[in-house]
Structure formats: structure tokens, C-alpha cells
C-alpha positions in Angstrom: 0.0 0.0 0.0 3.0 2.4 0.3 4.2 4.5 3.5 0.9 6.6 5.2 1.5 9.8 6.5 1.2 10.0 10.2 -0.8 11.7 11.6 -0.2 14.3 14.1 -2.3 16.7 16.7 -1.3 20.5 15.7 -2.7 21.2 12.6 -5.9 22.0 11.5 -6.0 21.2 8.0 -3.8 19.4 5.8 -3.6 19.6 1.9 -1.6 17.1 0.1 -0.6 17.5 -3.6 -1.0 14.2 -4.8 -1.0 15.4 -8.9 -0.8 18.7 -10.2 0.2 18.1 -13.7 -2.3 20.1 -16.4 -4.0 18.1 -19.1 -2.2 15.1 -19.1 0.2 13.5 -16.2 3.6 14.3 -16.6 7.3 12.7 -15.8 7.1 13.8 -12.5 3.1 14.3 -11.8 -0.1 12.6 -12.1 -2.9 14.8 -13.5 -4.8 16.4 -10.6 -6.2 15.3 -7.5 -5.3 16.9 -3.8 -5.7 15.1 -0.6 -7.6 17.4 2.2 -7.7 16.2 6.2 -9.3 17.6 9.2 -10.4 15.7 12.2 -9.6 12.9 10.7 -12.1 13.0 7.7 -9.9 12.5 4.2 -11.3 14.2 1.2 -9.9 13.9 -2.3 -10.5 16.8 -4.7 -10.5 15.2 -8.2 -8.8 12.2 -8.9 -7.4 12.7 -12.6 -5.1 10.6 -14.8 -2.1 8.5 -12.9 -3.3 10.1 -9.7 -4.5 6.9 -8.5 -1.2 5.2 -7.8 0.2 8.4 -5.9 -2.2 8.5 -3.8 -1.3 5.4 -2.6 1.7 7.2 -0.7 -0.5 9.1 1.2 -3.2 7.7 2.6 -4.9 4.2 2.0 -7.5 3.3 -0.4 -9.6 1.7 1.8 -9.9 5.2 4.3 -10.8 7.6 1.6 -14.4 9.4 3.2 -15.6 11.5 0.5 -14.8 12.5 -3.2 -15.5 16.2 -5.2 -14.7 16.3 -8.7 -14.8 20.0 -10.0 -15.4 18.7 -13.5 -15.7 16.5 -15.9 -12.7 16.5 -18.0 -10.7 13.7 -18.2 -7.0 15.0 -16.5 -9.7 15.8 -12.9 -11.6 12.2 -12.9 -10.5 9.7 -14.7 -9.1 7.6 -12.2 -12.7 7.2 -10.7 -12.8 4.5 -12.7 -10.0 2.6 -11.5 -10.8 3.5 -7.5 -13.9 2.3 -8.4 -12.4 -1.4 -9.2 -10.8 -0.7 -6.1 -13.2 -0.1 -3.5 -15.9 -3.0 -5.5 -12.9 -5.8 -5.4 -11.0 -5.1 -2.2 -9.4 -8.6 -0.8 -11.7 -7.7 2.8 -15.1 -7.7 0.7 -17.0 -4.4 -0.8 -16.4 -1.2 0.3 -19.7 0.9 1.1 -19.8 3.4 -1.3 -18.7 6.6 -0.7 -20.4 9.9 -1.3 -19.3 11.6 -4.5 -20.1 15.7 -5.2 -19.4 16.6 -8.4 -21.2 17.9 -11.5 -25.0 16.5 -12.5 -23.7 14.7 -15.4 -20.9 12.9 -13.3 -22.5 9.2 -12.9 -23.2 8.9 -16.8 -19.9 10.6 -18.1 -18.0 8.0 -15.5 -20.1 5.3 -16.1 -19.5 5.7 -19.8 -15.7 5.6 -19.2 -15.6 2.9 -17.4 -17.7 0.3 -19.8 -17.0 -1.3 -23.1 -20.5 -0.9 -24.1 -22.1 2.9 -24.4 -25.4 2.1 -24.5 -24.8 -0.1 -21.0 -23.8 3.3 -19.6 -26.7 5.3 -20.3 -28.3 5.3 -17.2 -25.3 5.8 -15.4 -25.1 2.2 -13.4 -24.1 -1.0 -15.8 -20.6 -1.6 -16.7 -18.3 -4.2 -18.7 -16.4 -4.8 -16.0 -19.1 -6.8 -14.0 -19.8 -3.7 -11.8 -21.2 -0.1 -12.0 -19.6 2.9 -10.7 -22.9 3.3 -8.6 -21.4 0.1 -6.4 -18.8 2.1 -5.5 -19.6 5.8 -4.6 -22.9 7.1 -3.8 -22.8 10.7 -6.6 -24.3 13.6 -5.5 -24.4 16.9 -7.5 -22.3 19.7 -6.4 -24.9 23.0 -5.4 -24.1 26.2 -6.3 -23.5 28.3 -2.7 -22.3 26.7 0.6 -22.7 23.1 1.8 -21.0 20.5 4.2 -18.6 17.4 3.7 -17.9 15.9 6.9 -16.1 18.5 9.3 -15.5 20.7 6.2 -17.8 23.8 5.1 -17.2 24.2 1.7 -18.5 26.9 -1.1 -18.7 26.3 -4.5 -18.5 29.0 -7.5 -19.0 28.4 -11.2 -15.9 29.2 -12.8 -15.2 29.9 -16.8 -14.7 26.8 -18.5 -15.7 25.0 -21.3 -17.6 22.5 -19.0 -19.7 22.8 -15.8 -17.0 23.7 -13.2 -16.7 24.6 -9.9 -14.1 26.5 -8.3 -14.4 25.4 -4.5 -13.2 26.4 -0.8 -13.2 24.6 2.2 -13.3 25.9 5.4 -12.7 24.5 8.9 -11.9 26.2 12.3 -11.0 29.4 11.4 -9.0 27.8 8.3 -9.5 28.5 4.6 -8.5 26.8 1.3 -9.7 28.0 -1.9 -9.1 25.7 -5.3 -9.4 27.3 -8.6 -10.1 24.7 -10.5 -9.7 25.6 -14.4 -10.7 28.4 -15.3 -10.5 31.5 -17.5 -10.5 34.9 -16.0 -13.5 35.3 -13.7 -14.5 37.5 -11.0 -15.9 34.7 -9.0 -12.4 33.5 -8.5 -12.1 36.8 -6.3 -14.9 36.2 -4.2 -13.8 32.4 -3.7 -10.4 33.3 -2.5 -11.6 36.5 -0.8 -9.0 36.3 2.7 -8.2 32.2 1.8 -5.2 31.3 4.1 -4.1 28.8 0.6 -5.5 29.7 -2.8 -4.1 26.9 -5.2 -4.9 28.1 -8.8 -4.4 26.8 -11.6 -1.5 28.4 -14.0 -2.1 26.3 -17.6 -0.8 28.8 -20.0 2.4 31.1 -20.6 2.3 34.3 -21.6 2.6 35.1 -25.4 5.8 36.6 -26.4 6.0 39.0 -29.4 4.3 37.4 -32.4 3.0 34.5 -30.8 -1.0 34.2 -31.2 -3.0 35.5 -28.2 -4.1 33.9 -25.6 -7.3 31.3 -25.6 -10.2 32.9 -23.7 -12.2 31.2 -21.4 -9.8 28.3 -20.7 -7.1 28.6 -19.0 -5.0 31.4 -16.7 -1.2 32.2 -16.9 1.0 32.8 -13.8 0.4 36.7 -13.8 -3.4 36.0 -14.1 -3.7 33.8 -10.8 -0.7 36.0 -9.0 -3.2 38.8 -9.7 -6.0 37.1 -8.9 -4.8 35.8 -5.3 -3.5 39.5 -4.4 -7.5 41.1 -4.9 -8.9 38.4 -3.1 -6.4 39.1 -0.5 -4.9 35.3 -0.2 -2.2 34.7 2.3 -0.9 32.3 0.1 -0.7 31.2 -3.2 0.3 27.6 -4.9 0.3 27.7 -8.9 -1.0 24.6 -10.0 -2.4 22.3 -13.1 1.2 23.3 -14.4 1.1 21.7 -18.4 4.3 19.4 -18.5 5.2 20.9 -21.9 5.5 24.4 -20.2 8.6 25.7 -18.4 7.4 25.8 -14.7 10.2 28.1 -13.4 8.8 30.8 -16.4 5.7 30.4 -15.1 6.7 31.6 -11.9 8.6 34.0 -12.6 5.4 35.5 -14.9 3.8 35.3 -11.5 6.8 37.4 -9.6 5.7 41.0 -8.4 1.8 40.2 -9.3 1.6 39.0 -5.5 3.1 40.0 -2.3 2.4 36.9 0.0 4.3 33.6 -0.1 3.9 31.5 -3.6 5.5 28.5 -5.1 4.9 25.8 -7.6 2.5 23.0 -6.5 4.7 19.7 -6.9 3.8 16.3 -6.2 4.1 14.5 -2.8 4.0 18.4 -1.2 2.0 18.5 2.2 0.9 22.1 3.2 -0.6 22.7 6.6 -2.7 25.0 7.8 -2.2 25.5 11.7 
């Protein structure tokens, strides 16, 4: 199962970068999932490509409480379908399923991934594989406003992307962490972030240099754009993430530098940030 991370007494919340890799996994990073902890209670945010086998270094499968996909696309949820395997063939029996909060389409677009047969997947339950993804998690759809998982409050924003996503913060004694997601540039990404103690945001494109084609809207934001971003919203800190492996991370930073006066880095996987 690999090593677990011990626990300990004097923090409050815990965020572990399992994957931060943007679009695809890269040589050093499984596409993006992050591991959140307090009192106890372990939530994953997404669980993209390759993120399944990292995770393994940080927690077992088998003590996973709840799952929130911000979206759809395949680099945020993919591995769903292999946890699923997982948690409905584990050598001590079935695992009860777990709550899943993610978008309304989540059960089809998942079940449809994870059988052979499309038209088995319509309804969101039957699979190839002998088992549907509804054995395994129990999917709820993500509201729009401010709900609870476990000991977590959390508040989820729409951001501006070419799917249903949802930029999302999680609060817990006093502690904040607000999560991007992808997105374009948005104003709600202000008022998710607004005094966060962590904002990690994503950071998928570079800037254009001189004759190079603009960049796309609606998509994606550059270093500059989240640096900017986190210093309106007032963030104490700021972790650039869903870093593209094809891009120069240490340009992306320094695109970032002077846009934000609080601590930043690069998100990087295996990285545990607490919040005290």
C-alpha cells in the first residue's frame, strides 16, 4: 500500500498535492487530485489521470471518506474508474460506497468511461467490467452556494470553462482553502479566494511573447493572471497549479513574480501544506 503519513495533533488542516500536472500527467506528476484532512475526515479533490497510484503514498484506499470532482474532464476524474475497481474488489469484501459531489452529469460521463458498451452506460449504473460505478460511490451533484462534507464547510463558485466547473473552498476552524479549479479569468475567483489562508490556482498557459497568437479565452490562466488574482482576493498564500508538463514551470513563476506579495510556489507532487 506504500508508506501513510502519520498523523499528528497540531494542525488544523492538511492539503496534500497528490497530482498537479495540467491536461495530461507528466514525468514527474499525475494529473490532478489533492488530498484534504481535518479531524480525521480524508477528502480527495479530483482524482485525474495516474493520480490513483500516488495516492497510494499518502493515505490508504480503503480510508478515503468522500470525493469532489470540480469537472468533468478527463486529466480531474478519470481515475474514478480505476478506485472504483478498487473499492468493489478489495481482498476484505466491498467497500460501502462513498459519497461523490461533483457535477450533474458525473454518474453517466463516468459510467460511460468505465464500460466497453455505451449504450450499457446510459443510465449511469451498468458496466463491462461486472460492476457499475454506482457500487462504489454514492454521486451527488455539487450546489451552487455553501454546503458541508464531513467536518469541512465548503462553497462552491461556477468558474469559466468549457464545462460545468466549480471553483471550490473549504473551510474548517478558522482555516480556509480555496481551489481554482480551471478556469479562465472570472470574477468569482475573487470572491472564492476573498482572505483564503491557501488559494491553489491553476497556472495552464504562458504568456505570449512577441508574435506569438493570443491567448485562448475562457480556458485557462497564466501565472500573472492567478498571482493577480490571489492579491485582490487578499490570499495569504498562493500555490500555482495544473502546471502543463510541456510548459517551463520556473517561467511560469517568474510571470507570477511581483503580481503577489504573499508567499507563492509551484504546486509539486508528494508536497504536504498545513494549515495550523
Amino acid at each position: 500500500m506504500g508508506r501513510v503519513v502519520t498523523r499528528v495533533a497540531w494542525w488544523i488542516v492538511r492539503v496534500t498535492i497528490v497530482g498537479c500536472a495540467g491536461s495530461f500527467p507528466g514525468p514527474d506528476s499525475a494529473a490532478s487530485c489533492y488530498l484534504v484532512e481535518a479531524e480525521g475526515f480524508r477528502l480527495l479533490v479530483d482524482l485525474g489521470s495516474g493520480a490513483l497510484g500516488a495516492l497510494q503514498r499518502h493515505a490508504r484506499l480503503d480510508q478515503i471518506d468522500a470525493i469532489c470532482l470540480s469537472h468533468l474532464h478527463a486529466d480531474h476524474c478519470l481515475d474514478m474508474c480505476c478506485y472504483s475497481v478498487v473499492r468493489t474488489y478489495h481482498p476484505d469484501g466491498p467497500q460501502p460506497p462513498i459519497p461523490v459531489y461533483g457535477p450533474s452529469q458525473a454518474p453517466a460521463r463516468l459510467a460511460q468511461a468505465l464500460t466497453a458498451d455505451p449504450a450499457a452506460a446510459a443510465d449511469g449504473a451498468a458496466a463491462s467490467a461486472g460492476h457499475a460505478m454506482t457500487d462504489a460511490f454514492t454521486f451527488r451533484p455539487i450546489p451552487q452556494g455553501t454546503f458541508e462534507i464531513g467536518p469541512l464547510r465548503v462553497t462552491a463558485e461556477l468558474m469559466n470553462h468549457p464545462v460545468e466547473t466549480f471553483g471550490l473552498r473549504f473551510e474548517h476552524a478558522g482555516r480556509s482553502l480555496a481551489y481554482s479549479a480551471d478556469t479562465g479569468e472570472t470574477e468569482a475567483l475573487v470572491r472564492l479566494a476573498r482572505d483564503a489562508d491557501l488559494l491553489l490556482c491553476e497556472a495552464s498557459l504562458v504568456e505570449p511573447g512577441p508574435g506569438d497568437p493570443p491567448l485562448p479565452a475562457d480556458l485557462h490562466l497564466t501565472g500573472r493572471q492567478a498571482a493577480r488574482y490571489a492579491a485582490r482576493a487578499g490570499a495569504g498564500q498562493l500555490v500555482l497549479t495544473h502546471l502543463a508538463p510541456w510548459n517551463d514551470s520556473r517561467r511560469t513563476l517568474d510571470e507570477a513574480a511581483g503580481a503577489f506579495g504573499g508567499p507563492m510556489s509551484l504546486a509539486a507532487s508528494g508536497v504536504g501544506i498545513v494549515l495550523e
